[in-house]
MARBA-673910 format. One record per atom (N, C-alpha, C): atom name; residue in three letters; x, y, z; residue number from 0. Coordinates in nm, 4 decimals. Layout:
N
(rec "CA" "Ala" (X Y Z) NUM) ...
//
This chain:
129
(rec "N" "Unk" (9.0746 10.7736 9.8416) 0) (rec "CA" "Unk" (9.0670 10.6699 9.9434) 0) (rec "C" "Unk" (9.0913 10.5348 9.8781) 0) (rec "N" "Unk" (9.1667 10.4459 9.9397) 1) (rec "CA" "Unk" (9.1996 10.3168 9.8985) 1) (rec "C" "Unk" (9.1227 10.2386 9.8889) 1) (rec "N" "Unk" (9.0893 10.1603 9.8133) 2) (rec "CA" "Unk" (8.9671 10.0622 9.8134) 2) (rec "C" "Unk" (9.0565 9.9557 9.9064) 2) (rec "N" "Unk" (8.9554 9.8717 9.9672) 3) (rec "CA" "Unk" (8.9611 9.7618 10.1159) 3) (rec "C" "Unk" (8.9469 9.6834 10.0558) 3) (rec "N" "Unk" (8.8392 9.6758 9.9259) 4) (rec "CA" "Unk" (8.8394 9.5482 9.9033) 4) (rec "C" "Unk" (8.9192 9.4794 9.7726) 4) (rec "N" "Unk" (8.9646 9.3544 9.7545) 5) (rec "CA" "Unk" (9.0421 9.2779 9.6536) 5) (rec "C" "Unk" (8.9790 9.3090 9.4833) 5) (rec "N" "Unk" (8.7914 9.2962 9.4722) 6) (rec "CA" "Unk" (8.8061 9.3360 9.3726) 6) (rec "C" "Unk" (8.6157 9.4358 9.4118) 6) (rec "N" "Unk" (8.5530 9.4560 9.2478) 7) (rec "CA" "Unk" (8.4726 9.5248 9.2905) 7) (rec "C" "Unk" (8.3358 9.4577 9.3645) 7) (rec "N" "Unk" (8.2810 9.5358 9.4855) 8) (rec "CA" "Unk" (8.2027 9.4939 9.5188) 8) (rec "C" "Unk" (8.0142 9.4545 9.4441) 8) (rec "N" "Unk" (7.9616 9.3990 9.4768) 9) (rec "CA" "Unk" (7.8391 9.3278 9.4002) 9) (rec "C" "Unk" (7.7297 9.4025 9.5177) 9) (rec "N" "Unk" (7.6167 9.4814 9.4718) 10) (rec "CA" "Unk" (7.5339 9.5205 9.5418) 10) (rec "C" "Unk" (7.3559 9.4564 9.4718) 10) (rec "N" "Unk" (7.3382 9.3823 9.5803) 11) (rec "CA" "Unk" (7.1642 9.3865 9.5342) 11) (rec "C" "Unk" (7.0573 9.4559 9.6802) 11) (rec "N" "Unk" (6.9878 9.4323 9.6493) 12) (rec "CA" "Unk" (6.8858 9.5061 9.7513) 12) (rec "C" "Unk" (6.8452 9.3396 9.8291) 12) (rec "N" "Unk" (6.7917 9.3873 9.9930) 13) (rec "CA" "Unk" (6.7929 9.3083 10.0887) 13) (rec "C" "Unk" (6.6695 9.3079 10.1174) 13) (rec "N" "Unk" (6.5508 9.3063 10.0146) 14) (rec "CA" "Unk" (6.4181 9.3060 10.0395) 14) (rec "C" "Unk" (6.3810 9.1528 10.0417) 14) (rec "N" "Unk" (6.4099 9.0613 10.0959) 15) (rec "CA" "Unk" (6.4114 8.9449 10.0436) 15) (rec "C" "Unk" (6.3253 8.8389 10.1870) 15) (rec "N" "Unk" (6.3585 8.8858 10.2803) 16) (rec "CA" "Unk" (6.2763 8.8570 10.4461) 16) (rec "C" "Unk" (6.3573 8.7427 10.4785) 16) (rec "N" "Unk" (6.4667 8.6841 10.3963) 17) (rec "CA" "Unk" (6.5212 8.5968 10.4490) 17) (rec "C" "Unk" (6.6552 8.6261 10.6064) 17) (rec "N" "Unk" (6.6926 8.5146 10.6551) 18) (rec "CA" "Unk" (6.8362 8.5415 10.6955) 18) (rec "C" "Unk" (6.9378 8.5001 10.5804) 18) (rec "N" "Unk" (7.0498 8.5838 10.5933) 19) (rec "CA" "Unk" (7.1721 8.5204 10.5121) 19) (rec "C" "Unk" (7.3241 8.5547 10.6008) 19) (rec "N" "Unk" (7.4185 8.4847 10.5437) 20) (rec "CA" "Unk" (7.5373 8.5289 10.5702) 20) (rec "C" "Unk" (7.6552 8.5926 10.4819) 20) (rec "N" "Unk" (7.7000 8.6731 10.5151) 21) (rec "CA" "Unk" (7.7692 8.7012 10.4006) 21) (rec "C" "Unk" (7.9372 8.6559 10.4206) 21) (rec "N" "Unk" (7.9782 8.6150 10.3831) 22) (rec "CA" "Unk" (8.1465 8.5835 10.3572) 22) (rec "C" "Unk" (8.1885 8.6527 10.3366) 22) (rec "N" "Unk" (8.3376 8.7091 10.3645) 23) (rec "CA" "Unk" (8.4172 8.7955 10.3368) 23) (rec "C" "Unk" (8.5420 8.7499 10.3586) 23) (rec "N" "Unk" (8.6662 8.7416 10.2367) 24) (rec "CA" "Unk" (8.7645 8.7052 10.2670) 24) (rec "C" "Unk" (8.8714 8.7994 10.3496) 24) (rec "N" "Unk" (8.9408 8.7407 10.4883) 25) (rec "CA" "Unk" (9.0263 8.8215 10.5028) 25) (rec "C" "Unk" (9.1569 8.8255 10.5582) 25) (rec "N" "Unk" (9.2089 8.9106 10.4777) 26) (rec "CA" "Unk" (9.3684 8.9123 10.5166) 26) (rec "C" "Unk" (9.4108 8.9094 10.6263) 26) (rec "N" "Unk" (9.5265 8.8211 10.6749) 27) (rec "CA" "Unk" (9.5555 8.8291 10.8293) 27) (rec "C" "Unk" (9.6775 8.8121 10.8103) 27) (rec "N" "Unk" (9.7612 8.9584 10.8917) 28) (rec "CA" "Unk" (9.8950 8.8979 10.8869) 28) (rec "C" "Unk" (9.9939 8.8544 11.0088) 28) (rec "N" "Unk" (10.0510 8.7865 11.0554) 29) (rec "CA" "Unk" (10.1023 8.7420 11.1415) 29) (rec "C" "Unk" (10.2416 8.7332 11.1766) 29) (rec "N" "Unk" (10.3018 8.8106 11.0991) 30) (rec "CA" "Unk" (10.4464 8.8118 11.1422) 30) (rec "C" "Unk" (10.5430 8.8849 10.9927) 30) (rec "N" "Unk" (10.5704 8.9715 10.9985) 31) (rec "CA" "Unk" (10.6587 9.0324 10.9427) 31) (rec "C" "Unk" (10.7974 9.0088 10.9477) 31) (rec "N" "Unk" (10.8837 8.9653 10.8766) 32) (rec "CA" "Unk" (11.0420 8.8984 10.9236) 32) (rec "C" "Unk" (11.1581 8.9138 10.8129) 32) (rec "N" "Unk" (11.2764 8.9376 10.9190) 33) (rec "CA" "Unk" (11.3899 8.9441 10.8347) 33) (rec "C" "Unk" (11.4789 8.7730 10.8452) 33) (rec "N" "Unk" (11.5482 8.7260 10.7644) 34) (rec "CA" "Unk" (11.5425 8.5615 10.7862) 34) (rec "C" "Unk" (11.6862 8.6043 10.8509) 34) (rec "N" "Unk" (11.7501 8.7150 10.9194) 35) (rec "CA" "Unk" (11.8327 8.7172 11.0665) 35) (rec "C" "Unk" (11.8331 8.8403 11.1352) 35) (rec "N" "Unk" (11.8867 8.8824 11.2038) 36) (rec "CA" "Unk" (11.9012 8.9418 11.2861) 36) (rec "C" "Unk" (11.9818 9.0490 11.2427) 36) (rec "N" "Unk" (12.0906 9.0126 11.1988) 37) (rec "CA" "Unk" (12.2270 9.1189 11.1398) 37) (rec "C" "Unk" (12.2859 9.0065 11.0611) 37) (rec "N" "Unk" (12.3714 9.1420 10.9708) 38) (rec "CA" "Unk" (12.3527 9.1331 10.8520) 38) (rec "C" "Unk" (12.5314 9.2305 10.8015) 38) (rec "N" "Unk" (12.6092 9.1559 10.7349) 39) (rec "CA" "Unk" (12.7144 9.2262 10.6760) 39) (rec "C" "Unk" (12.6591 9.3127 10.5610) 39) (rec "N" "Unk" (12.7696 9.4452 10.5280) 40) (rec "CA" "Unk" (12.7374 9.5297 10.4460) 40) (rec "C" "Unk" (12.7179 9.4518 10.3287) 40) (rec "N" "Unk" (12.6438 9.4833 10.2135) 41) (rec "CA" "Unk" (12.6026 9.4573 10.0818) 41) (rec "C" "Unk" (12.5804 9.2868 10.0845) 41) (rec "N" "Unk" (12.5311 9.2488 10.1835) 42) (rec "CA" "Unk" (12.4559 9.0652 10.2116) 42) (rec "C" "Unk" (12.3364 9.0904 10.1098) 42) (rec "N" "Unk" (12.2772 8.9634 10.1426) 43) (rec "CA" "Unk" (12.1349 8.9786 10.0698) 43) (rec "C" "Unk" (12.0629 8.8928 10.1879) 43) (rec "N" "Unk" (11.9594 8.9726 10.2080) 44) (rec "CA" "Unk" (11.8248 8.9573 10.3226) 44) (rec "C" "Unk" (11.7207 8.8860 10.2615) 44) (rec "N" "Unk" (11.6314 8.7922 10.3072) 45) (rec "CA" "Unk" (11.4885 8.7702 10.2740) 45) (rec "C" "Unk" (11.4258 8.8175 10.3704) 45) (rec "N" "Unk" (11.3377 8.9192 10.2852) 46) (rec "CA" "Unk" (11.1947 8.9659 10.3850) 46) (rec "C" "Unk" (11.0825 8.8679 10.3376) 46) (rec "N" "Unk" (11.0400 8.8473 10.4332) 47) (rec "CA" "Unk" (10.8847 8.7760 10.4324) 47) (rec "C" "Unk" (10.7409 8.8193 10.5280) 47) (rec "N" "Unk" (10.6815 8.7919 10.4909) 48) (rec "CA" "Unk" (10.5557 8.7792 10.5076) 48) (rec "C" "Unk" (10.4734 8.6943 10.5356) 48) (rec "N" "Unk" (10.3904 8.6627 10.6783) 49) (rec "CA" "Unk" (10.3255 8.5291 10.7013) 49) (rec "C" "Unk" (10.2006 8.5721 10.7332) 49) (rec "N" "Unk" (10.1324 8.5073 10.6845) 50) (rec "CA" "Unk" (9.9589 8.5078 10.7107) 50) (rec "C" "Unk" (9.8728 8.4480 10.7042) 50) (rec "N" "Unk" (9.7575 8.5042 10.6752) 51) (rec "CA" "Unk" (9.6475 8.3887 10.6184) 51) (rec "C" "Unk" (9.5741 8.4691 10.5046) 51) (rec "N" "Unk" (9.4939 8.4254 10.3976) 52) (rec "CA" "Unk" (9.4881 8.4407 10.2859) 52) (rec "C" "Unk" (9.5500 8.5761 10.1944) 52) (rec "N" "Unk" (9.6461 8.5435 10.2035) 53) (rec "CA" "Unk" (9.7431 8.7094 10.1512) 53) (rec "C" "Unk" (9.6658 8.7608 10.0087) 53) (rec "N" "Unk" (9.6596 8.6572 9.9592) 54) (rec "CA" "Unk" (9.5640 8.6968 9.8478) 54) (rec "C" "Unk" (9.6891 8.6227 9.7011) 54) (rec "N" "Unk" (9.6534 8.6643 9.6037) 55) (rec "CA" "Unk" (9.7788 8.6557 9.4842) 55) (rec "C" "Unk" (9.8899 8.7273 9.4265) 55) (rec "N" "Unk" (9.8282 8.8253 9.4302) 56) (rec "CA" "Unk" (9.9375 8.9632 9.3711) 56) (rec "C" "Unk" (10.0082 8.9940 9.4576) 56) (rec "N" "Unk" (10.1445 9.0509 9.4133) 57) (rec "CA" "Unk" (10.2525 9.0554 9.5095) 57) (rec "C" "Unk" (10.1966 9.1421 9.5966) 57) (rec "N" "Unk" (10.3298 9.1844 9.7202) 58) (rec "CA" "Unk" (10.2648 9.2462 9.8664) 58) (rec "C" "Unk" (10.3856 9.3590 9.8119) 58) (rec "N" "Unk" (10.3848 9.4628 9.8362) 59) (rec "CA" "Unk" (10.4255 9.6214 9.8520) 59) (rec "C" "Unk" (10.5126 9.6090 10.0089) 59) (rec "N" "Unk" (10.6459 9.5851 9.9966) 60) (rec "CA" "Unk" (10.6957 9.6016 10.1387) 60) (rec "C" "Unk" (10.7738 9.6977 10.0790) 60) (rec "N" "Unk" (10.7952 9.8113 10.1837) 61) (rec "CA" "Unk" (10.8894 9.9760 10.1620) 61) (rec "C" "Unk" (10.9885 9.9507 10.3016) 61) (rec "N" "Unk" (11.0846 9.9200 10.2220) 62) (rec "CA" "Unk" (11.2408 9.8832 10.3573) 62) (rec "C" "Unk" (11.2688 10.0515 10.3740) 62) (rec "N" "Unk" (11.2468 10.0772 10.5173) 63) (rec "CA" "Unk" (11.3192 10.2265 10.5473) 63) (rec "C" "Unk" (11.4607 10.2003 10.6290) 63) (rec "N" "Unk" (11.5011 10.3190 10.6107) 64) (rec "CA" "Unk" (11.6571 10.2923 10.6760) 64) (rec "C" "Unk" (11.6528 10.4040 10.8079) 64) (rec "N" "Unk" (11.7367 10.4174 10.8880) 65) (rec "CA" "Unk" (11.7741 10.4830 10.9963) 65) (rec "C" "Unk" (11.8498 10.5655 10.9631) 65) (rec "N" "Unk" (11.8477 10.7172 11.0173) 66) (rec "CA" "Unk" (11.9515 10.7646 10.9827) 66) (rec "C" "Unk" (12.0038 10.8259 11.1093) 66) (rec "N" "Unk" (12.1463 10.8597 11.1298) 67) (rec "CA" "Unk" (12.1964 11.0014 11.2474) 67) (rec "C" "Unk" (12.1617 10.9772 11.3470) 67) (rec "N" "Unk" (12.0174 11.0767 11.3273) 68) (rec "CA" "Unk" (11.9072 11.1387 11.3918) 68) (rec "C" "Unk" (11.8242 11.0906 11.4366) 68) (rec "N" "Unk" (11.8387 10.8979 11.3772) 69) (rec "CA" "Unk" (11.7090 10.8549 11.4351) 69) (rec "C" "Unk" (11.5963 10.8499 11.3962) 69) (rec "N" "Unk" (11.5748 10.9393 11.2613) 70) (rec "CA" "Unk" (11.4551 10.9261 11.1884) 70) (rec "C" "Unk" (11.4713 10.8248 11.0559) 70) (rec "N" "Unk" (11.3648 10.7767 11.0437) 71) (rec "CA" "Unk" (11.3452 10.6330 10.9516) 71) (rec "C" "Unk" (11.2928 10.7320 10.8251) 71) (rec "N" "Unk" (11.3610 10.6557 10.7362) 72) (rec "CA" "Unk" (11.3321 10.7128 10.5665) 72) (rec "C" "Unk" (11.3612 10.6244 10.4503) 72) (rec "N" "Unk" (11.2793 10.6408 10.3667) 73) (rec "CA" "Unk" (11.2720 10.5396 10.2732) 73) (rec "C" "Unk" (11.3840 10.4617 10.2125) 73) (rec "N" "Unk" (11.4882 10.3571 10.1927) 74) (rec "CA" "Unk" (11.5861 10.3103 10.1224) 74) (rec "C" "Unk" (11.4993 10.2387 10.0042) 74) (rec "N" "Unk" (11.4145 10.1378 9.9984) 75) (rec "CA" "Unk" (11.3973 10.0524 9.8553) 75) (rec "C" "Unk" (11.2361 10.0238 9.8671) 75) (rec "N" "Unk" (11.2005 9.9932 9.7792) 76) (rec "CA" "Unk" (11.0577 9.9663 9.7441) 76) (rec "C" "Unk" (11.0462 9.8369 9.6831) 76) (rec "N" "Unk" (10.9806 9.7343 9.7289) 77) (rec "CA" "Unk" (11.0021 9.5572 9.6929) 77) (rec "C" "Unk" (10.8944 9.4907 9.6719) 77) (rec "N" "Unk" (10.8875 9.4036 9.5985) 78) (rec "CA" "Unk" (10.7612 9.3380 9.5501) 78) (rec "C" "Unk" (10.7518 9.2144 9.6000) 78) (rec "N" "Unk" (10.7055 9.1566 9.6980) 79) (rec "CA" "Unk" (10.6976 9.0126 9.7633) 79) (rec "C" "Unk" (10.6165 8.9160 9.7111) 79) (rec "N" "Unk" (10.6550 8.8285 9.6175) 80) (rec "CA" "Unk" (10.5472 8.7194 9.5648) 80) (rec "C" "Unk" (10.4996 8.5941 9.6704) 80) (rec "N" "Unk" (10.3619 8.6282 9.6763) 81) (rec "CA" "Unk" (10.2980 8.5484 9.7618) 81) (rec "C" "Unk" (10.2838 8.4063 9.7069) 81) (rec "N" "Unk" (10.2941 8.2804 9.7671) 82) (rec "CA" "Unk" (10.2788 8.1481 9.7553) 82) (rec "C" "Unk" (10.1872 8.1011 9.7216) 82) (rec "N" "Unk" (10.1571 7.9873 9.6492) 83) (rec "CA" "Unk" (9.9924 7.9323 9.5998) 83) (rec "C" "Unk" (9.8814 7.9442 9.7022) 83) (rec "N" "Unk" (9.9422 7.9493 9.8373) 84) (rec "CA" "Unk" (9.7724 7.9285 9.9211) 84) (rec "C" "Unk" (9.7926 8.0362 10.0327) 84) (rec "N" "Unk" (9.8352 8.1507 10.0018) 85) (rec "CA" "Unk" (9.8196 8.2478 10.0166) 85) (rec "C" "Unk" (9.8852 8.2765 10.1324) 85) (rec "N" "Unk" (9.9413 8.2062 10.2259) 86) (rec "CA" "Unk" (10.0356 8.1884 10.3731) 86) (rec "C" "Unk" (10.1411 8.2456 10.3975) 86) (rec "N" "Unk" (10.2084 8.2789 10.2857) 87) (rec "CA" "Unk" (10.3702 8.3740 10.3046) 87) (rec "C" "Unk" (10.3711 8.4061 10.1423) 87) (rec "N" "Unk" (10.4454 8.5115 10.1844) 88) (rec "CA" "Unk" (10.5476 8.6156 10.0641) 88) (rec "C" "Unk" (10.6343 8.6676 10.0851) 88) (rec "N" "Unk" (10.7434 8.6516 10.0145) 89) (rec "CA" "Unk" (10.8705 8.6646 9.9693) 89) (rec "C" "Unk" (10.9506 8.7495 9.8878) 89) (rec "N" "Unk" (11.0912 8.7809 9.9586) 90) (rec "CA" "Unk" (11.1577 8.8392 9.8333) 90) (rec "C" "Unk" (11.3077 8.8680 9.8820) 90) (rec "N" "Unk" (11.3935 8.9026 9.8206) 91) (rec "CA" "Unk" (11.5442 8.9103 9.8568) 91) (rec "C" "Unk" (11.5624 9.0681 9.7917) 91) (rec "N" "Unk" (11.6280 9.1138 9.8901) 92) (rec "CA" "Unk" (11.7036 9.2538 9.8857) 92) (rec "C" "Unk" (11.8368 9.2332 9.9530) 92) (rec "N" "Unk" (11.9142 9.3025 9.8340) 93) (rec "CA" "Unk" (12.0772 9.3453 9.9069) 93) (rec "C" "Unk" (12.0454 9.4927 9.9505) 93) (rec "N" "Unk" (12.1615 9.4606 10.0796) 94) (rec "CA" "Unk" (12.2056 9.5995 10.1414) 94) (rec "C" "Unk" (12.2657 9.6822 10.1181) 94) (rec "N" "Unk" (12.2109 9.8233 10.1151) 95) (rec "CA" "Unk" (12.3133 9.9154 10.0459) 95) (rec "C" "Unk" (12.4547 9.9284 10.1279) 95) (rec "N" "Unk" (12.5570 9.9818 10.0646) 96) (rec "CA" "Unk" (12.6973 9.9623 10.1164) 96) (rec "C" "Unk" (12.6804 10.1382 10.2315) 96) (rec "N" "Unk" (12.5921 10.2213 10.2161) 97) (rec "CA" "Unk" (12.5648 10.3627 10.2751) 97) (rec "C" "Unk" (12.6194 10.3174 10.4184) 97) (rec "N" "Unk" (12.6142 10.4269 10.4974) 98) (rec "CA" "Unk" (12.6196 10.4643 10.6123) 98) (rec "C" "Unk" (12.4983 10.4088 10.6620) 98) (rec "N" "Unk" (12.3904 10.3636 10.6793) 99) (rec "CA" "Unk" (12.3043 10.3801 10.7583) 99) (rec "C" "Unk" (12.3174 10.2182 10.8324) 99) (rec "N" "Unk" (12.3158 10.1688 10.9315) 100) (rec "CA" "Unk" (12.3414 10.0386 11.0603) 100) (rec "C" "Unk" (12.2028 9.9628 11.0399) 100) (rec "N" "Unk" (12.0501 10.0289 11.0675) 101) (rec "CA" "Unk" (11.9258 10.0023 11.1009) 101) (rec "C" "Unk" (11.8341 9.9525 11.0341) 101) (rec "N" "Unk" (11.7442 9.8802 10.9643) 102) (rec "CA" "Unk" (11.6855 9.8819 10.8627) 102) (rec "C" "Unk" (11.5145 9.8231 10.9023) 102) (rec "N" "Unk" (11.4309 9.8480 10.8734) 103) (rec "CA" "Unk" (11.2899 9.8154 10.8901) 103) (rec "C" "Unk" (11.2254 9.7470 10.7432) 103) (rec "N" "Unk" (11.1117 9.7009 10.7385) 104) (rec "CA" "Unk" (11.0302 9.7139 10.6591) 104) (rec "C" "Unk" (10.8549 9.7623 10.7019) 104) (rec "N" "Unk" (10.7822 9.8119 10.5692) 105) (rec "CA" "Unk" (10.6411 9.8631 10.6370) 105) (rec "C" "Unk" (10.6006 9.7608 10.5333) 105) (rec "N" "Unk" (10.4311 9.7330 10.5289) 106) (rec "CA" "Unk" (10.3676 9.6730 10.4769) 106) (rec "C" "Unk" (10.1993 9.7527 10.5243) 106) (rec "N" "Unk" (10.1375 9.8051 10.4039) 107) (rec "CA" "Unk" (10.0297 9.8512 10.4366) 107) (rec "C" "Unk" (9.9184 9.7614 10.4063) 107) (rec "N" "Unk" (9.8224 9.7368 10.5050) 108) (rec "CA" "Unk" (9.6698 9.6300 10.5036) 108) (rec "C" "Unk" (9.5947 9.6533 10.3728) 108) (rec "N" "Unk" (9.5353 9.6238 10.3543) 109) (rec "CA" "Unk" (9.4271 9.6281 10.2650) 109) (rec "C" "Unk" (9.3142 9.7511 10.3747) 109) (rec "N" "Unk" (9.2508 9.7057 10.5002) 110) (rec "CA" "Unk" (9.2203 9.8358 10.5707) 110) (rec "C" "Unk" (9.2666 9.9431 10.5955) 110) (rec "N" "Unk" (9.4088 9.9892 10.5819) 111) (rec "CA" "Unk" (9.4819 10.0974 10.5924) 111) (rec "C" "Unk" (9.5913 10.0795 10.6560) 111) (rec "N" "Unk" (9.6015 9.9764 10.7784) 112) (rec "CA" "Unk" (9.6933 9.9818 10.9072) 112) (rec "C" "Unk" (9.8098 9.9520 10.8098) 112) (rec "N" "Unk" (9.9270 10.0643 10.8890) 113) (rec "CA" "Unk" (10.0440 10.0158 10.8467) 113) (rec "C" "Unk" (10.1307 9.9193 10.9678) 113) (rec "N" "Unk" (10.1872 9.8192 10.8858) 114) (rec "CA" "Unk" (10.2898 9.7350 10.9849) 114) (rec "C" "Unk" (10.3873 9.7357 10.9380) 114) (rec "N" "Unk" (10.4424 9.6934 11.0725) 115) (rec "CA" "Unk" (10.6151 9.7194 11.0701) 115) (rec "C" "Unk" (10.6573 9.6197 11.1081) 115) (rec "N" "Unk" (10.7774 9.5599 11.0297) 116) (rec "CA" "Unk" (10.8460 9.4438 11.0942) 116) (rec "C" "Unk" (10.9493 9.4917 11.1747) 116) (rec "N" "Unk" (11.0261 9.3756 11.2752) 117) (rec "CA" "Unk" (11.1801 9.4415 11.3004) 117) (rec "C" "Unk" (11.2663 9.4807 11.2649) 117) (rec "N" "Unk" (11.3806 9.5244 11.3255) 118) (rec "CA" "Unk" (11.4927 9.5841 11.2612) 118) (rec "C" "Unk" (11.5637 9.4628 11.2247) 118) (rec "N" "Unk" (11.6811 9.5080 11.1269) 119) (rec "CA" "Unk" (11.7585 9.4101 11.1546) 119) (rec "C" "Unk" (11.8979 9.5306 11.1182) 119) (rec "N" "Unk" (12.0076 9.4969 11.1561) 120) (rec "CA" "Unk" (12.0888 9.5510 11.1468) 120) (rec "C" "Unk" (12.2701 9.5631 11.0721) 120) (rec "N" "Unk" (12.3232 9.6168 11.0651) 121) (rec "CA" "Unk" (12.4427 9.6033 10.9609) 121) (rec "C" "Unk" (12.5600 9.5681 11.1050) 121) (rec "N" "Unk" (12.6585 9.4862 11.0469) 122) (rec "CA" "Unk" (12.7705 9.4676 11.1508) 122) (rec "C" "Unk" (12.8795 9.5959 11.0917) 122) (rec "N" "Unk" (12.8843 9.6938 11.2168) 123) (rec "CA" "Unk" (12.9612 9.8010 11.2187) 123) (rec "C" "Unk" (13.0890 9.8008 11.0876) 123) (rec "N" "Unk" (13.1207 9.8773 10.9924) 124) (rec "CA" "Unk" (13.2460 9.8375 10.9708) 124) (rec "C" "Unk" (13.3769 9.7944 10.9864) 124) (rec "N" "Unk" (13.4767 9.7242 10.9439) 125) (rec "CA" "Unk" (13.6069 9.6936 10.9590) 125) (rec "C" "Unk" (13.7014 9.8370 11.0536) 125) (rec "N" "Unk" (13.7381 9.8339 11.1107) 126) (rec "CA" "Unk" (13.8088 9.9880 11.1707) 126) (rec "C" "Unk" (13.9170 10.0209 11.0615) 126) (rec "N" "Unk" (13.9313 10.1192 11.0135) 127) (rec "CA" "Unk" (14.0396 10.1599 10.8959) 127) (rec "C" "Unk" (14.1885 10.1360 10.9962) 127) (rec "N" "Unk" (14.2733 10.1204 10.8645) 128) (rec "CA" "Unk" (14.3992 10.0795 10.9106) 128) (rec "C" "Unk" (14.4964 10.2185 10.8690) 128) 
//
């Protein structure tokens, strides 16, 4: 099981009769994005990431591709370096020259949820001559 939290947690005992509050920092993300819409074969894309305290260490985005059939499957695995105050992360991927039109990215929470950004897509090829 994945640990939730950033680092290890601190346990004391709550025999104390006081009230307290406890703080907890947390990740919020707000928008998953490709910086267009479509995209010529072998371009280069920025995926990003917008939130609130993303934390420091890069973010794990897994770009899947479309295939045929319609089923989504893994193309690249990317490391997004997050910004000093933790609000967005970044990174540039080129497109493979393959067959596949469709492209996604996932991004998994620190709680588990996986998200998905939009597609963005390849402009059909040139028609052969």
């Amino acid at each position: 099981m994945a640990d939730t939290m950033p680092d290890s947690p601190v346990t004391r005992p709550l025999k104390t009769g006081r009230e307290f509050r406890v703080v907890v920092p947390q990740l919020r993300v707000f928008l998953l994005r490709w910086d267009k819409a479509e995209y010529d074969r072998g371009a280069e894309a920025e995926l990003s990431v917008e939130g609130r305290q993303l934390g420091s260490d890069p973010l794990e985005l897994r770009v899947q591709q479309q295939d045929d059939r319609g089923s989504w499957g893994p193309s690249a695995t990317l490391r997004a370096q997050v910004n000093g105050d933790g609000t967005r992360a970044a990174c540039k991927w080129k497109f493979p020259d393959e067959r596949a039109d469709l492209f996604r990215f996932k991004l998994r929470a620190p709680d588990g949820r996986e998200l998905t950004s939009g597609s963005a897509a390849l402009q059909p090829p040139p028609p052969a001559k």
